[in-house]
C-alpha positions in Angstrom: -22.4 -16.8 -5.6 -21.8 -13.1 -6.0 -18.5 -11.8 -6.7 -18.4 -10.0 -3.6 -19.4 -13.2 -1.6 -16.6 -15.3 -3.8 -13.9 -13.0 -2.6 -14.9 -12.6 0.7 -14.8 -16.3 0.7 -11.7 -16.9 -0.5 -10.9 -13.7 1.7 -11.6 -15.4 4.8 -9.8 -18.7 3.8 -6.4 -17.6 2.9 -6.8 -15.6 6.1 -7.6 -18.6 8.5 -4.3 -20.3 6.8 -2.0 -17.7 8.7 -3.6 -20.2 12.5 -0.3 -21.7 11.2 1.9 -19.5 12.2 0.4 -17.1 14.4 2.6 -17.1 18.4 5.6 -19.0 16.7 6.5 -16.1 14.0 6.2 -12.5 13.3 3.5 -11.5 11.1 6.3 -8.8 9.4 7.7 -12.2 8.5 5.2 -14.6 7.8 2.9 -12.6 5.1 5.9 -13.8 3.0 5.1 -17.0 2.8 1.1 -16.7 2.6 1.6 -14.3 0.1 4.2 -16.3 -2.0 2.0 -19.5 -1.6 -1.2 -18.1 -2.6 0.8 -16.4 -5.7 1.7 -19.9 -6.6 -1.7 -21.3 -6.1 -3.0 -19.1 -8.6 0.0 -19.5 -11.2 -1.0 -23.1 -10.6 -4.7 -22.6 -11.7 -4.3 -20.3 -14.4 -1.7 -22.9 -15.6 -4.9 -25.5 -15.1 -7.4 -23.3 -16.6 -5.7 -22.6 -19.8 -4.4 -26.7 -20.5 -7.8 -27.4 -20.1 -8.8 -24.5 -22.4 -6.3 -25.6 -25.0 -6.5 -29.3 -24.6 -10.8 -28.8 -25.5 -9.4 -26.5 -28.3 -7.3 -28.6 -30.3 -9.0 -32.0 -29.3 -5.9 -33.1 -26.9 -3.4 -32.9 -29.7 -0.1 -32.7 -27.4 2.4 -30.7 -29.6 -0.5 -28.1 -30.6 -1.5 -27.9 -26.7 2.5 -27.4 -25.4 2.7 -24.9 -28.2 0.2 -22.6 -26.9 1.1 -22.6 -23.1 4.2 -21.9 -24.3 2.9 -18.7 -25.3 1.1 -17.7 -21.8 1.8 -15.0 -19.7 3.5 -17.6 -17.4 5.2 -20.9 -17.6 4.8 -23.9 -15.6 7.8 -25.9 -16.6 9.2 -30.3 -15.3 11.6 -30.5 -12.4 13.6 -32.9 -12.8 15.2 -34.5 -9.1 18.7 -35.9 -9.9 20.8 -38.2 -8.0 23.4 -36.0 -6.6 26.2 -38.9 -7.0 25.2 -40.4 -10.8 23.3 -37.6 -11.9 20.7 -39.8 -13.0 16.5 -38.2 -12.6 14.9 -39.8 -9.9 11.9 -38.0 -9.8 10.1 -35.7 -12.0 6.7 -33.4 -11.3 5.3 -30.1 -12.8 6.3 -27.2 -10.7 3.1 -26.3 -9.5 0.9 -26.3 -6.2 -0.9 -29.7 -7.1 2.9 -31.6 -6.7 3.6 -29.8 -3.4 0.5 -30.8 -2.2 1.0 -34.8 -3.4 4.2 -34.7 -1.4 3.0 -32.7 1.4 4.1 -35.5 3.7 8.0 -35.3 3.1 10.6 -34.7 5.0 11.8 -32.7 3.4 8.5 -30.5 2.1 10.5 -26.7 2.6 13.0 -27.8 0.3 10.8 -28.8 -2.6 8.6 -25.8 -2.2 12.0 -24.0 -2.8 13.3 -26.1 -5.7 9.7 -25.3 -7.2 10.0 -21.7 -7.0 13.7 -21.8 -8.6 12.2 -23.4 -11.8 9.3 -21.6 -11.8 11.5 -18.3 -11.9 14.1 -19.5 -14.1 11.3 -19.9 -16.5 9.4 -16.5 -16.3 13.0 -15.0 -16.3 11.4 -11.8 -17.9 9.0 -11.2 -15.0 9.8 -13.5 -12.0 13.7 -12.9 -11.8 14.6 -12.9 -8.4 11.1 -12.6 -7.1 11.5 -15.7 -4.9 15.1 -14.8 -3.5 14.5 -13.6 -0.6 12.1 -16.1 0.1 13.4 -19.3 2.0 10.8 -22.5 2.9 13.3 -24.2 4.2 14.6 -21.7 6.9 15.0 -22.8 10.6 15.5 -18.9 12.2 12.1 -18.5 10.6 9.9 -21.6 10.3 11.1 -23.4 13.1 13.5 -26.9 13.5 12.6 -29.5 10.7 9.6 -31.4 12.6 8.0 -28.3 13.5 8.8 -26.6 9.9 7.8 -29.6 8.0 4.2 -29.5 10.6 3.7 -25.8 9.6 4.1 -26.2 5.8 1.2 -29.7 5.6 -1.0 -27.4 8.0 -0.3 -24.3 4.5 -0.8 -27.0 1.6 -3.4 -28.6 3.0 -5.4 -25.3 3.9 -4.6 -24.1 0.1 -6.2 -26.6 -0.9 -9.6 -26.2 0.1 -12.0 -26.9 -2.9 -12.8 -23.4 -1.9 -9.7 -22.1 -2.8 -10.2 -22.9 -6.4 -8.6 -19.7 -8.5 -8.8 -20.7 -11.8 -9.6 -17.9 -13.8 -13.2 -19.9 -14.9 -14.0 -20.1 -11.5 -13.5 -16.6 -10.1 -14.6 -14.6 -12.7 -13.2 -10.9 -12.8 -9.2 -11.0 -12.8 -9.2 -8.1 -10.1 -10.8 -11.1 -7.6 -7.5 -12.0 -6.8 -5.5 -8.8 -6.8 -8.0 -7.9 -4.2 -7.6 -10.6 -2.0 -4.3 -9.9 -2.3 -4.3 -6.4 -1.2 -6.8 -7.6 1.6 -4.1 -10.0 3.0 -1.5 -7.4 2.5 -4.1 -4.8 4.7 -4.4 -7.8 7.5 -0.9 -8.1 7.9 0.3 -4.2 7.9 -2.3 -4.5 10.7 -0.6 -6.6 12.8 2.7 -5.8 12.1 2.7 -2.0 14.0 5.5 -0.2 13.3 6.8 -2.3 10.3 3.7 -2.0 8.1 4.2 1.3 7.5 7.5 0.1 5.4 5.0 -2.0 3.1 1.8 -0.4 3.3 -0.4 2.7 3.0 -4.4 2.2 4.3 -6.4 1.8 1.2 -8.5 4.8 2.1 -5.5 7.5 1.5 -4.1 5.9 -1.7 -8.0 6.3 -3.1 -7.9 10.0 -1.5 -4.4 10.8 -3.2 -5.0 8.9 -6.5 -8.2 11.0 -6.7 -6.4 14.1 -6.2 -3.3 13.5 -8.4 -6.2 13.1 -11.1 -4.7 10.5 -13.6 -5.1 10.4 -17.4 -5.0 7.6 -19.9 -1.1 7.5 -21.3 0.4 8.9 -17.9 3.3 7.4 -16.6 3.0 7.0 -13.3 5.8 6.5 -10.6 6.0 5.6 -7.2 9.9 5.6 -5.7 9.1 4.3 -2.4 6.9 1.8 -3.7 5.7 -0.7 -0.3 3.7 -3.5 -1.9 2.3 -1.6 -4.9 -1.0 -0.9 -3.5 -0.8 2.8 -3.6 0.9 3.0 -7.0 -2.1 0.7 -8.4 -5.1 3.1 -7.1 -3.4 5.6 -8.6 -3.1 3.5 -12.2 -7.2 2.8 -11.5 -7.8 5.9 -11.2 -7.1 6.9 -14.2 -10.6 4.5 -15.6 -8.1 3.2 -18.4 -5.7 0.2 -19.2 -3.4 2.5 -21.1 -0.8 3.7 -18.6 3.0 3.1 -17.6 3.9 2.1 -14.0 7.1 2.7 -12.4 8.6 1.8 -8.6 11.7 1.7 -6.6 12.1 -0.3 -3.3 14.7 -1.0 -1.4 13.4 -3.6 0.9 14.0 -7.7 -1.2 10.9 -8.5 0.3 8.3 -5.9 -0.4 10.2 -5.7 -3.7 8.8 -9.3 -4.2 5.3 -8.6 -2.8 5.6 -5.3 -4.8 6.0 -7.6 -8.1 3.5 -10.2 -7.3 0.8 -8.3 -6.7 1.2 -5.9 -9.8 1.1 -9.5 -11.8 -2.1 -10.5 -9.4 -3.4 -6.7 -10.8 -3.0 -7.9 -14.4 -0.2 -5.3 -14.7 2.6 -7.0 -16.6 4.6 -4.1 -18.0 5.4 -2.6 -14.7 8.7 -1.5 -14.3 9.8 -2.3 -10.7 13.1 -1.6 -9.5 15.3 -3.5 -6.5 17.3 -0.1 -5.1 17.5 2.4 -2.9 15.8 5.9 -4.2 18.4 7.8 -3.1 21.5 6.8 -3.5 21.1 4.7 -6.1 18.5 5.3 -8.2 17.5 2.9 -11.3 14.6 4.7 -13.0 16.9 6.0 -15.7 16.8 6.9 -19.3 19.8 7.6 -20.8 21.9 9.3 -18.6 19.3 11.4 -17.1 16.2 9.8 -14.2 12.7 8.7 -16.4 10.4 11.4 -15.6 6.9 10.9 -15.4 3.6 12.5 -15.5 2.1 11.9 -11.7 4.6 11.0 -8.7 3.5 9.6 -5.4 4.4 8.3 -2.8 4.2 7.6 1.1 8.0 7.9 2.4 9.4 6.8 5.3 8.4 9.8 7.8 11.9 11.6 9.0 14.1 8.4 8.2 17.5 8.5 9.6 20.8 8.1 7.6 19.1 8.3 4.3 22.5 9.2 2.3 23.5 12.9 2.5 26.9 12.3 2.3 26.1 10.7 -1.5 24.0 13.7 -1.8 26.9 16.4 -1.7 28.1 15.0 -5.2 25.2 13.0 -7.1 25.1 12.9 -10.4 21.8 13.6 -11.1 21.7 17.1 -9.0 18.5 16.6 -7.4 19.5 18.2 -4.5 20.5 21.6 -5.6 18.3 23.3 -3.4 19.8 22.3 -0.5 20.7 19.3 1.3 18.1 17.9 4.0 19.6 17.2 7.5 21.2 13.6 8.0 19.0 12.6 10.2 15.4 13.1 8.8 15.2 12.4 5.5 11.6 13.5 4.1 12.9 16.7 1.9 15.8 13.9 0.1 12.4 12.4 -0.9 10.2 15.3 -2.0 13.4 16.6 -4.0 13.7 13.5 -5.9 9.9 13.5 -6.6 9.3 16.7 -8.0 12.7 16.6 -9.7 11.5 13.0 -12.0 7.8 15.0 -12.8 8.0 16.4 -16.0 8.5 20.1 -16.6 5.5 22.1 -17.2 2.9 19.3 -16.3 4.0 16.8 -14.2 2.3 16.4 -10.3 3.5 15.1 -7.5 1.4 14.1 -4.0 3.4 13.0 -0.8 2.9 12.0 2.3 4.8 13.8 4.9 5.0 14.4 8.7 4.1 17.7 10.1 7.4 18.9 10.7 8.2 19.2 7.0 5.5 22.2 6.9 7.4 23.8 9.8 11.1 22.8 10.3 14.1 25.8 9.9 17.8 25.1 8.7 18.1 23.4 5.1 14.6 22.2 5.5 13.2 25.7 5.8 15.2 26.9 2.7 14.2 24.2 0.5 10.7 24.9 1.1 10.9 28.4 0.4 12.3 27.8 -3.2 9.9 24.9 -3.8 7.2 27.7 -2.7 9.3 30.5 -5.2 9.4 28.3 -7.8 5.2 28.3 -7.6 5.2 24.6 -7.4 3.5 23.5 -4.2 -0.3 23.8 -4.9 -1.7 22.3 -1.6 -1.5 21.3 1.8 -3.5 19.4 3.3 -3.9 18.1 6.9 -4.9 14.4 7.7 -6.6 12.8 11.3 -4.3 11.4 13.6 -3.7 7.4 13.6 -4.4 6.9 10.3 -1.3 5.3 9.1 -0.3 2.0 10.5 2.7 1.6 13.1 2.1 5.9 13.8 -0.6 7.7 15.9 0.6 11.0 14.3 -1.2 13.1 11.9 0.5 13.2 8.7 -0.3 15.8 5.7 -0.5 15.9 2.1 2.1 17.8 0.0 0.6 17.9 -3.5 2.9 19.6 -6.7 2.3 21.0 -9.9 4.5 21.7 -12.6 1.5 23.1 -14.2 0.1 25.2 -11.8 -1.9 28.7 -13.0 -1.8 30.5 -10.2 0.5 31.5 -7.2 -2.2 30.7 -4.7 -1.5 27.0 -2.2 -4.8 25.7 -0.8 -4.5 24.9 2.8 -7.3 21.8 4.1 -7.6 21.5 7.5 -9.3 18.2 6.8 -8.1 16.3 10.5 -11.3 16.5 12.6 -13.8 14.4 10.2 -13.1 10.8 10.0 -14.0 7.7 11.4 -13.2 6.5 14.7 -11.8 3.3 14.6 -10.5 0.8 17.9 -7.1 0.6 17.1 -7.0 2.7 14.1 -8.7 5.4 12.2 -10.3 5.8 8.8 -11.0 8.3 6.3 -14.9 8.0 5.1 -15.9 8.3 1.5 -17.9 11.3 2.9 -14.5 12.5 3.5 -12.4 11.8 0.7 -15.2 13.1 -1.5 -15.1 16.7 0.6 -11.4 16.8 0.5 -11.2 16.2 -3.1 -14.2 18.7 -3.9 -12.7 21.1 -2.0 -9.4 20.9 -3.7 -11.2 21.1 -7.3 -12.9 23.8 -6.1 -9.7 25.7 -4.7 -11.7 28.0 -2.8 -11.6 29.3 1.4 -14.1 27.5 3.4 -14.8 29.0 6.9 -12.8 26.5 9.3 -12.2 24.1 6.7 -10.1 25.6 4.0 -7.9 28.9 3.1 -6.5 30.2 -0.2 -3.3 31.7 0.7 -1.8 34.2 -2.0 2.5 34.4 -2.3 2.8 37.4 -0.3 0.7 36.0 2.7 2.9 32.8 2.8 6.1 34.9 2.5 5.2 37.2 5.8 4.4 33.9 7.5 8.2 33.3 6.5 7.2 30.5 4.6 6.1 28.4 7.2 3.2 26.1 6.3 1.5 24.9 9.5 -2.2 24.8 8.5 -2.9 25.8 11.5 -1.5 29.8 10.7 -4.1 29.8 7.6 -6.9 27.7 8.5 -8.5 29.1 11.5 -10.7 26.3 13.7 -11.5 28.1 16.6 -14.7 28.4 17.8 -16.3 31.1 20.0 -17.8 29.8 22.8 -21.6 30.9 22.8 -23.0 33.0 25.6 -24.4 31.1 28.4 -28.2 32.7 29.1 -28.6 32.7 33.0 -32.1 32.7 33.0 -32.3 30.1 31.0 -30.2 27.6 32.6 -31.7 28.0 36.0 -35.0 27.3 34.6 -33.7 24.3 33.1 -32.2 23.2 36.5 -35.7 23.8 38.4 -37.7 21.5 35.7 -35.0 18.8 36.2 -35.1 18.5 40.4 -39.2 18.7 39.6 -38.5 15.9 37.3 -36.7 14.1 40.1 -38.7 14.5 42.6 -41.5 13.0 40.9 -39.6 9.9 40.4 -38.7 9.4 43.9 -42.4 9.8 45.1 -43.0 6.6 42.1 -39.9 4.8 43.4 -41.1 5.7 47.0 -44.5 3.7 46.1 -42.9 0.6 44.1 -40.9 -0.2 47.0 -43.7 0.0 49.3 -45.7 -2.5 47.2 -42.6 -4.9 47.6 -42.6 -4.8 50.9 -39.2 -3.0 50.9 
């Protein structure tokens, strides 16, 4: 089988396991689980893979074999059940899928799938600490009461492990297999999970148009501070056609922290720094005393959020905010100050997703975007359809930054009438992308599609940047020819009254 068809398999597996729990719990909530269980599946197989590897290697020689899985990227370590009066073992299993599934029918299953992922974090301390926290098997507000809970996670084991299923590196072939059924799962759920997916996840199609427009080179360190699950922060480390980069995120959510961390692992990316906080008022991304700066920034911010932390912002300690302090209740400029503040001066870009109101707004707002526009650091706007981001029907835009920039010039794309037109949801085509990008490189106007403003025209437009007052779409409505129409009228009523006559005879021949 193709890789394509081997991932599409698995694809369409993993997705038929989530039957389980679809009508009794919210898919916000259970991707958790799926996620978690399929990231132990494939711990479980890699384990598999490499004792077989290593047990062909050195001819089943024990010592030699425990030596080198020692040294793997992860550990499967021995739980050891003790009795909770003598202390004495009563049972003892490797912590991986293949025991879960061997006592699938216990009664107490959501416990040992806990007591699993507690030793298999304590021993990948490094990478795994506190992954599985906020991740509870044995919960009763979310899984249900113990016959139904103890139903639900047979139905998961048992669907894991379809021969189907098999993960093991051998078996899939290219390591991104995985990461990519990841992301699909992760896609699935933010589409069923309206307005929550937007906390976790940005469509596929605008991480690929921003990664291509932040442009990244081998070396960069690349940060994401709202970071979802990942996905937007990894097209934006692909992009860059290299394995030599630094990846760096902040989330505030346990949960998507967790997914976050997983799938960067599932990615092959093992040296990504991802941080448990909250961006703003307490950011961890530090060096020193001073915030890591990094070569590209991105991120897809919660649009206007509410209570974001001005009252911390009157005296941080790392003075990101000395432009001006965003309004309490819509936080998008707390995020764009923080963002261009970590890119490093004289080269670092930025790209940010922002609601239209952020080109526009007056008060602090306004003034903050007038020095980000006298400082000659915005390069672009750009405007995006409407429905494109999951849990919203707005249109959003594109803020893109450059430290670097060589001219005082912003390019305005109007770039919100060409897309495709999906049922519940819309998508940018690689048609699109490809003239947004293009566009961009080129930096040039483009007759309803493009404008390249200079200083002084954004400065009598009081430094507003609603596309719409550079980029003009309107189009005259052609003259109508009389003449022409009429004759067009006349031919058609001929038309139909030749029909009629042919109707008028088929009818007769039925007898009707």
């Amino acid at each position: 089988m193709s890789e394509q068809g081997n991932k599409d398999e698995i694809n369409n597996i993993v997705w038929k396991v989530c039957d389980t729990f679809r009508g009794a719990v919210d898919p916000s909530e259970y991707k958790n689980y799926i996620l978690t269980m399929l990231f132990i599946k494939y711990l479980s197989d890699l384990w598999k893979d490499k004792r077989e590897e290593y047990e062909k290697q050195y001819r089943g020689e024990k010592q030699r074999v425990e030596r080198a899985l020692s040294r793997e990227r992860f550990i499967i370590p021995l739980v050891e059940l003790r009795d909770s009066k003598t202390n004495k073992i009563t049972e003892s299993f490797v912590a991986n899928f293949d025991s879960l599934y061997e006592r699938r029918d216990r009664s107490n299953i959501g416990e040992l799938i806990n007591i699993v992922l507690e030793h298999i974090e304590d021993a990948n301390k490094a990478k795994l600490e506190n992954v599985f926290r906020n991740i509870d098997f044995n919960s009763e507000p979310a899984l249900g009461q113990t016959k139904e809970r103890n139903r639900r996670l047979k139905h998961v084991l048992e669907d894991f492990n379809d021969p189907k299923l098999d993960l093991r590196p051998s078996k899939i072939g290219n390591r991104d297999v995985i990461g990519d059924v990841y992301e699909y799962l992760i896609a699935r759920f933010a589409a069923g999970a309206g307005k929550k997916a937007g906390e976790f996840y940005t469509p596929p199609e605008v991480s690929t148009l921003l990664a291509k427009l932040l442009d990244p080179k081998p070396g960069n360190r690349i940060c994401d501070p709202t970071t979802g699950s990942g996905s937007l922060l990894i097209h934006v480390a692909k992009e860059s056609h290299s394995e030599n980069f630094y990846l760096a995120g902040q989330e505030s959510n346990g949960s998507t922290w967790a997914l976050c961390k997983m799938n960067m692992f599932l990615h092959g990316i093992d040296n990504a720094r991802v941080e448990w906080c909250d961006t703003i008022t307490n950011p961890k991304l530090i060096e020193g005393d001073n915030l890591m700066k990094f070569d590209i920034v991105v991120a897809n911010p919660p649009f206007s959020l509410d209570k974001w932390g001005a009252d911390h912002a009157e005296n941080e300690h790392f003075h990101r905010f000395w432009r001006g302090i965003p309004p309490k209740s819509k936080g998008d400029y707390a995020f764009i100050s923080h963002m261009v503040e970590i890119a490093i001066e004289g080269e670092g870009k930025v790209g940010v997703i922002v609601p239209h109101g952020v080109l526009f707004r007056g008060g602090s707002e306004g003034i903050i975007r007038r020095k980000l526009i006298e400082e000659n650091f915005l390069e672009a706007v750009i405007g995006l359809p409407s429905n494109l981001f999951f849990g919203t029907p707005i249109p959003a835009a594109i803020l893109l930054f450059n430290k670097g920039k060589k001219t005082t010039d912003v390019l305005f794309i109007d770039a919100s009438r060409e897309y495709l037109d999906g049922k519940n949801q819309n998508y940018l085509r690689s048609e699109d992308i490809e003239k947004i990008v293009k566009t961009f490189k080129a930096f040039e106007t483009i007759e309803r599609y493009a404008y390249r403003a200079t200083f002084k025209e954004i400065e009598e437009n009081e430094f507003n940047l609603n596309i719409p007052r550079y980029v003009d779409t309107f189009e005259e409505e052609k003259e109508i020819d009389i003449d022409v129409v009429q004759k067009e009228i006349i031919s058609i009523e001929a038309e139909l009254t030749e029909t009629r006559k042919e109707m008028g005879k088929y009818l007769k021949e039925l007898g009707l």
